[in-house]
C-alpha positions in Angstrom: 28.2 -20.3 5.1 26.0 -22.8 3.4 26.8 -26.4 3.3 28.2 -28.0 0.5 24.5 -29.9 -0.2 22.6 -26.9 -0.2 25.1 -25.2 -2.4 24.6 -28.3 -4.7 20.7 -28.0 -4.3 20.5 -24.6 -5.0 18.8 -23.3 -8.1 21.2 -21.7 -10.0 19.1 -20.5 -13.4 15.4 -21.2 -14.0 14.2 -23.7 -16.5 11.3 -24.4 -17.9 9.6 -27.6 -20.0 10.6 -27.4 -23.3 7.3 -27.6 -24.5 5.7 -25.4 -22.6 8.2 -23.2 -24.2 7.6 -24.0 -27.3 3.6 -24.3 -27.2 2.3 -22.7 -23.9 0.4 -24.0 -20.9 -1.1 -27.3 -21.4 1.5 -28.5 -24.0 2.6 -32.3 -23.6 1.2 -32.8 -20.5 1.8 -36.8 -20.9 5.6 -35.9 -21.2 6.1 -34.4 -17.8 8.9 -35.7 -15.8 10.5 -37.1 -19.6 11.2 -34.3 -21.2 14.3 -32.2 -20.9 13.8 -28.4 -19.2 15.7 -25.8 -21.3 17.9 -22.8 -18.7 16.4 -19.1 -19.3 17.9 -16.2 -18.4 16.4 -14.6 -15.1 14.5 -11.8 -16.6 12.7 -14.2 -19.3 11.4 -16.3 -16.8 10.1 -13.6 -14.3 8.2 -12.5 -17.3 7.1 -15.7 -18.4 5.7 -15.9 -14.5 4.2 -12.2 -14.6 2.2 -13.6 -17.9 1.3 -17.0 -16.2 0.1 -15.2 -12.9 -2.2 -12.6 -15.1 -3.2 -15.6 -17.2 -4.7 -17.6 -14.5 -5.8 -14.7 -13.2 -7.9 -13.5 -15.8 -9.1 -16.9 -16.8 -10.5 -17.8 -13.0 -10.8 -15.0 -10.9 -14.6 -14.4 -11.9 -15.7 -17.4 -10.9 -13.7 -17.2 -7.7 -15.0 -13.7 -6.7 -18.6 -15.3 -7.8 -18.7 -17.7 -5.5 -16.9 -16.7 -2.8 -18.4 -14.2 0.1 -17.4 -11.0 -0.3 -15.3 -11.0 3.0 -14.0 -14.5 2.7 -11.0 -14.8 4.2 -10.7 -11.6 5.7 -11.7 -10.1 9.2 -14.5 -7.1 8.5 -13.2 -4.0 8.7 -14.6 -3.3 12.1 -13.3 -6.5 14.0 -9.9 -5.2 12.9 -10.6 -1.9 14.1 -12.2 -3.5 17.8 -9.0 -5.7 17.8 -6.4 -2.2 17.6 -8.3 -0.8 19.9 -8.3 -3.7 22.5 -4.7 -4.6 22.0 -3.8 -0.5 22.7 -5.1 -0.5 25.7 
């Protein structure tokens, strides 16, 4: 059973700024933290984070894939392959 402050704590519905609402990403950036949030329902803000997600996305993943290595990040291929093969032996 969860305690009594992390049942107060607990997000209960999403919220977002009310001007980013009502004017997008970037709205009234100077009025973060002073104005109010407004409650959406569950399925308006997973879509409102699906579009934010594919907006970013689209808007910087160019220039990430640009200048990044082409593996970066990630084991090749092969050292994976070396590694399954080590560890099932």
């Amino acid at each position: 059973m969860l305690s009594d402050e992390v049942t107060r704590l607990r997000v209960r519905r999403p919220a977002v700024r009310k001007s980013w609402l009502e004017q997008g990403p970037g709205a009234a950036r100077e009025r973060r933290g002073a104005e109010p949030f407004v409650e959406l329902p569950w399925d308006e803000a997973l879509d409102l984070v699906a579009g934010e997600l594919a907006r970013v996305k689209d808007a910087h993943s160019a220039t990430a894939r640009s200048s990044a290595a082409p593996t970066a990040g990630r084991a090749p291929a092969a050292s994976i392959t070396r590694r399954a093969r080590s560890s099932a032996s």
